[in-house]
C-alpha positions as CSV (number, residue, x, y, z in Angstrom):
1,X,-35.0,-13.5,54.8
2,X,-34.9,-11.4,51.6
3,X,-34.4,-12.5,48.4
4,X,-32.0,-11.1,46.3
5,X,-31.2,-11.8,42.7
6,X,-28.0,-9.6,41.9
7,X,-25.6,-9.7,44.7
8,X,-21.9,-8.3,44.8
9,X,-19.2,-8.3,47.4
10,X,-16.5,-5.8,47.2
11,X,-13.8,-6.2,50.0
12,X,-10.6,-4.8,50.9
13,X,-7.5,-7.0,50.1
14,X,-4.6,-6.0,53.1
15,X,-6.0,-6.4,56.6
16,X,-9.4,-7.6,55.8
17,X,-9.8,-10.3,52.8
18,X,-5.5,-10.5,53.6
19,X,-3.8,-11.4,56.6
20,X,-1.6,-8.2,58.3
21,X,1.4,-10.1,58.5
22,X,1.7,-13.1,56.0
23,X,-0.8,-11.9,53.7
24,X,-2.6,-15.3,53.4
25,X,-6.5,-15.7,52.5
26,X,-6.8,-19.1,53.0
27,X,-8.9,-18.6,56.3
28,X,-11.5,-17.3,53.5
29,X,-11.9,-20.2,51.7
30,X,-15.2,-21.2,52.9
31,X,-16.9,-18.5,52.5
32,X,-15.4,-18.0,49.2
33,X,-16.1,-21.4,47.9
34,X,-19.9,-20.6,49.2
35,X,-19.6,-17.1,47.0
36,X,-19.0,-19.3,44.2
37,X,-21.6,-21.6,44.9
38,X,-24.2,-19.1,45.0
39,X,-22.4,-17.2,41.6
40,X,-21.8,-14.0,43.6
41,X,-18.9,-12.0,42.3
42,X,-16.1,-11.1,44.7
43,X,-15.2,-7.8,43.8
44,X,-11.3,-7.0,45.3
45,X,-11.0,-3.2,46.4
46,X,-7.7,-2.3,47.2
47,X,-4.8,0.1,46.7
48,X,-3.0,-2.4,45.0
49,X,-2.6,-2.2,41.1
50,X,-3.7,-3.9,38.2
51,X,-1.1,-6.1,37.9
52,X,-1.1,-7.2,41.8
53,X,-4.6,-7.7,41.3
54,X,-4.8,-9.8,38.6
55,X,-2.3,-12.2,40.0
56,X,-4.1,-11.6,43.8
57,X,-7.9,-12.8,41.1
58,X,-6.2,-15.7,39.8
59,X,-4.2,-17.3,43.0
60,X,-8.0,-17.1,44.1
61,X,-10.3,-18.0,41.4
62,X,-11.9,-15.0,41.0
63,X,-10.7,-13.7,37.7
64,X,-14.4,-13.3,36.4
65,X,-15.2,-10.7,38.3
66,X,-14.1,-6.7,37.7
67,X,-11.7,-5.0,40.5
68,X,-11.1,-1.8,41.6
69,X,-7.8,-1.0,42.2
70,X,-5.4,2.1,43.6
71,X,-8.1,3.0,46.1
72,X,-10.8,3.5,43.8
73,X,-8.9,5.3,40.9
74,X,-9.4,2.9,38.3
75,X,-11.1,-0.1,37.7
76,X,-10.1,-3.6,35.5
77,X,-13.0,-5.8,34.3
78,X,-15.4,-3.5,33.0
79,X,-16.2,-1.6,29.4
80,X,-15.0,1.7,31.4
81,X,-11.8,0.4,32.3
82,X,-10.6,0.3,29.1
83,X,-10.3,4.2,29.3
84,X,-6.8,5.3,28.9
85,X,-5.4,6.2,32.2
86,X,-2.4,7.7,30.4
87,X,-0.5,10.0,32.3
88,X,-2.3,10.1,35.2
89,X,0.4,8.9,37.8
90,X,2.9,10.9,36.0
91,X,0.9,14.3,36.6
92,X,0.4,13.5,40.5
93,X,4.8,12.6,40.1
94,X,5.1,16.2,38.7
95,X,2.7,17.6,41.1
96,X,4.8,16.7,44.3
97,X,7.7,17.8,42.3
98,X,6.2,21.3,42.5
99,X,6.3,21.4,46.4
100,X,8.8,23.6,48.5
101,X,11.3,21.5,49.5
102,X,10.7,21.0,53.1
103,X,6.9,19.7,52.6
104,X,8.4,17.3,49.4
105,X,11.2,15.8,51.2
106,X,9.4,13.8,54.4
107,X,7.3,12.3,52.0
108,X,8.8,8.9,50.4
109,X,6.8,7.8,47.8
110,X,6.5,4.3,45.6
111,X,8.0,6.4,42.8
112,X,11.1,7.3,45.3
113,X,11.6,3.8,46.2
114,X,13.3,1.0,44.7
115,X,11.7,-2.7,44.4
116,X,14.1,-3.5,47.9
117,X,12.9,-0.8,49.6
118,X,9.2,-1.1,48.6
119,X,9.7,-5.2,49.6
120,X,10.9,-3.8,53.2
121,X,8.3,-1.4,53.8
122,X,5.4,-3.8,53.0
123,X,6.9,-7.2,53.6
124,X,6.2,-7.9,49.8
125,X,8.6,-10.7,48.9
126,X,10.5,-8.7,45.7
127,X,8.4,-9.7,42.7
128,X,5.3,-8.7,44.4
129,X,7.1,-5.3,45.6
130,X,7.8,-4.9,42.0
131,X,4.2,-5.3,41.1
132,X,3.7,-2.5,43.6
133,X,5.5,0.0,41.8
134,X,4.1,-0.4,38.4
135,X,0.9,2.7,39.6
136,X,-1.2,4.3,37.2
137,X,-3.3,6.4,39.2
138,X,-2.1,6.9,42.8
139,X,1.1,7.4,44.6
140,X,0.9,5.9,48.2
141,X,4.0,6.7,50.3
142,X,5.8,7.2,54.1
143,X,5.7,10.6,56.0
144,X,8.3,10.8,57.8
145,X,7.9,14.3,59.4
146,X,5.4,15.6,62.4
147,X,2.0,16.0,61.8
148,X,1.9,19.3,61.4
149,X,4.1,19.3,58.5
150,X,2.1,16.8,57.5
151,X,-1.0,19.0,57.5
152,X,0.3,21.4,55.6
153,X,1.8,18.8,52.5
154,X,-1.6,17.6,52.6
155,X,-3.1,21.1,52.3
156,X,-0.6,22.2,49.6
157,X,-1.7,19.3,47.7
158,X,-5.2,19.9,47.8
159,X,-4.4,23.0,46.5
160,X,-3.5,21.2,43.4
161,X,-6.4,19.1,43.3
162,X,-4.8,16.5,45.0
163,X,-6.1,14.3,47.9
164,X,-4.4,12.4,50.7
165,X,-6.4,9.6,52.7
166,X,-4.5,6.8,55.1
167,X,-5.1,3.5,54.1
168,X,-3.5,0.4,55.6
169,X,0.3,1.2,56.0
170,X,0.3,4.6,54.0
171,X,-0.5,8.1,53.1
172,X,-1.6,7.7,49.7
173,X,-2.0,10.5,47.1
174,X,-4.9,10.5,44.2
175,X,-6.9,12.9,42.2
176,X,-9.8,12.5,44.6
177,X,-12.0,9.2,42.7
178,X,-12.7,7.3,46.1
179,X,-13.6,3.4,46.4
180,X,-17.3,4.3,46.6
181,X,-17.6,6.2,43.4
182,X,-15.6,3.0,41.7
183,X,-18.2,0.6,43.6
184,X,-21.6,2.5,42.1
185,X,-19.8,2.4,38.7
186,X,-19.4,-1.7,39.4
187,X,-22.8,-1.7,40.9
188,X,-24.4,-0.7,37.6
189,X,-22.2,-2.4,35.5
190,X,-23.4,-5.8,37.2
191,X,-26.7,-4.8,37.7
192,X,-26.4,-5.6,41.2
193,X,-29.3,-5.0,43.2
194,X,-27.4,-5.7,46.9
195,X,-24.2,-4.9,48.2
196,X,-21.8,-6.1,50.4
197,X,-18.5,-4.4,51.2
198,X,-15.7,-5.7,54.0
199,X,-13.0,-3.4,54.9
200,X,-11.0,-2.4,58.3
201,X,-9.0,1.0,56.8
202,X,-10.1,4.7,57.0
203,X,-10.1,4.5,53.0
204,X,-13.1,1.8,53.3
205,X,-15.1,4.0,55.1
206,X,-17.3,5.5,52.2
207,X,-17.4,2.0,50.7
208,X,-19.1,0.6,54.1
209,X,-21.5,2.8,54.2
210,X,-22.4,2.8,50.3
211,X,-23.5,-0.7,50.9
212,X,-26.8,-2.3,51.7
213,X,-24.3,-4.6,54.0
214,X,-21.2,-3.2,55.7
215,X,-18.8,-5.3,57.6
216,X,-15.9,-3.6,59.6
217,X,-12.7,-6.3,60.0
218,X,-11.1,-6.1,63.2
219,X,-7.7,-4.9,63.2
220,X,-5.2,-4.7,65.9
221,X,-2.4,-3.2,63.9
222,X,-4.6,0.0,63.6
223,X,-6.9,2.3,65.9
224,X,-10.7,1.1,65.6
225,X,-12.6,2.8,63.2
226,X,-14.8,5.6,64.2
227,X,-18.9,4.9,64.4
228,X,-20.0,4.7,60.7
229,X,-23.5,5.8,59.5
230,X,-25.9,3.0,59.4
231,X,-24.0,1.3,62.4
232,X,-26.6,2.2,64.8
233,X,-29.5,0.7,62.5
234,X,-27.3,-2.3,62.3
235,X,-26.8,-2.3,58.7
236,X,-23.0,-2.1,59.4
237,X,-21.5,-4.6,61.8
238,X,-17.7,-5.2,63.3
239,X,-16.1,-8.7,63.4
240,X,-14.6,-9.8,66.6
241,X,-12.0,-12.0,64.7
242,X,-9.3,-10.4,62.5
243,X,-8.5,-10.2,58.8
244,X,-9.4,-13.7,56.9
245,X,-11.0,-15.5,59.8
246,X,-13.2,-12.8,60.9
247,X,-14.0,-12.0,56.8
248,X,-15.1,-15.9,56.6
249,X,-17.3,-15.7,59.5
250,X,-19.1,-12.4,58.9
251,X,-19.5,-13.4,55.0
252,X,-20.8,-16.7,56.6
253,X,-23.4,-15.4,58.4
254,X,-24.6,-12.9,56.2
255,X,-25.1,-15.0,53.3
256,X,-27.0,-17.1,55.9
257,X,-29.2,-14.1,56.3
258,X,-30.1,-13.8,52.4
259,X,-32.4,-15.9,50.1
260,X,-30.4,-16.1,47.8
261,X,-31.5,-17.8,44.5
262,X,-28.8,-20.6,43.2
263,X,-27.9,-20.6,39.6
């Protein structure tokens, strides 16, 4: 075993900490109640927003602890996050609004939907499609052409210093800040000196393998995750079980691996 004084868990919400379909986390709870034992913040990483995350913090008792929301983008908790992120999601709005018409059109954005249509994309009963909408930072969306007009509205947005990464059930547009550069800015925050990050998306990737700990949650819904750097060493596993059940067994036995000092 290894002590550690300063551990931190960041996880993905949707698919990992979440369940696919009814987006329950109640198969977490004992490893969550054991988090809190020990006094190690749960960290919640997700595309969501602000205001889905606070609500997601509260319904599970981790309001404490800082978050990083819209994929990395922005962060709530922390000194930083009080940095005005005013008129960020507008720019990336007008940015899209600057593409030819047949690269604009197959993509359908938050911003193009209503709260009904957001609520039958996601499932989201209507409040928490509402919730959704209200971005700051990112724009996630449907593409509804072929790939290769894909391709291209992805290249034409990186021409504007935009980037496009698939996460969970969409194509979602930033400015390029990725869940790893939010998760060092965390890390020093806290003063963590270990990390642990759960995620099962292509967007976790760079997460997973900026931790100490990397746990990939299986996920039918989605092709398997290619092999991650530091899988071979071991330092990043997969769970056999999916979303909350395999999250509370991994987190299980990898607390069960650490010395970790109670408070």
């Amino acid at each position: 075993m290894h002590t550690r004084t300063r551990p931190v868990v960041f996880t993905d919400l949707d698919g990992t900490l979440l369940d696919h379909d009814t987006y329950s986390w109640q198969a977490a709870r004992p490893a969550l109640t054991r988090l809190r034992e020990l006094d190690i913040p749960v960290v919640l990483t997700s595309s969501k927003t602000g205001v889905e995350i606070r609500e997601i913090q509260h319904d599970m008792g981790l309001s404490t602890a800082p978050a990083i929301v819209e994929n990395g983008a922005g962060t709530i908790g922390l000194p930083s996050a009080d940095a005005s992120s005013t008129g960020t999601y507008t720019r990336l709005r007008e940015s899209l609004a600057r593409l030819p018409d047949a690269l604009r059109t197959p993509f359908e954005g938050f911003g193009d939907m209503d709260n009904a249509r957001v609520s039958a994309c996601t499932g989201l009963p209507p409040r928490a499609a509402e919730l959704a909408r209200q971005r700051e930072y990112t724009e996630p969306g449907l593409w509804s052409g072929d790939k290769a007009g894909q391709q291209a509205f992805i290249d034409a947005l990186g021409s504007l210093g935009i980037s496009a990464r698939h996460g969970g059930r969409f194509l979602t547009l930033s400015f390029g800040r990725t869940k790893a550069d939010a998760m060092t800015e965390v890390i020093n925050a806290l003063q963590a000196d270990f990390a642990i990050a759960l995620g099962d998306a292509p967007n976790d990737a760079e997460m997973l393998e900026t931790a100490d700990i990397g746990v990939i949650i299986a996920n039918p819904h989605r092709a398997p995750l290619p092999i991650l750097g530091g899988e071979a060493e071991g330092r990043i596993r997969r769970s056999v079980q999916t979303g909350p059940h395999g999250w509370n067994t991994e987190m299980l036995d990898v607390l069960s691996s650490l010395d970790v000092p109670t408070h």
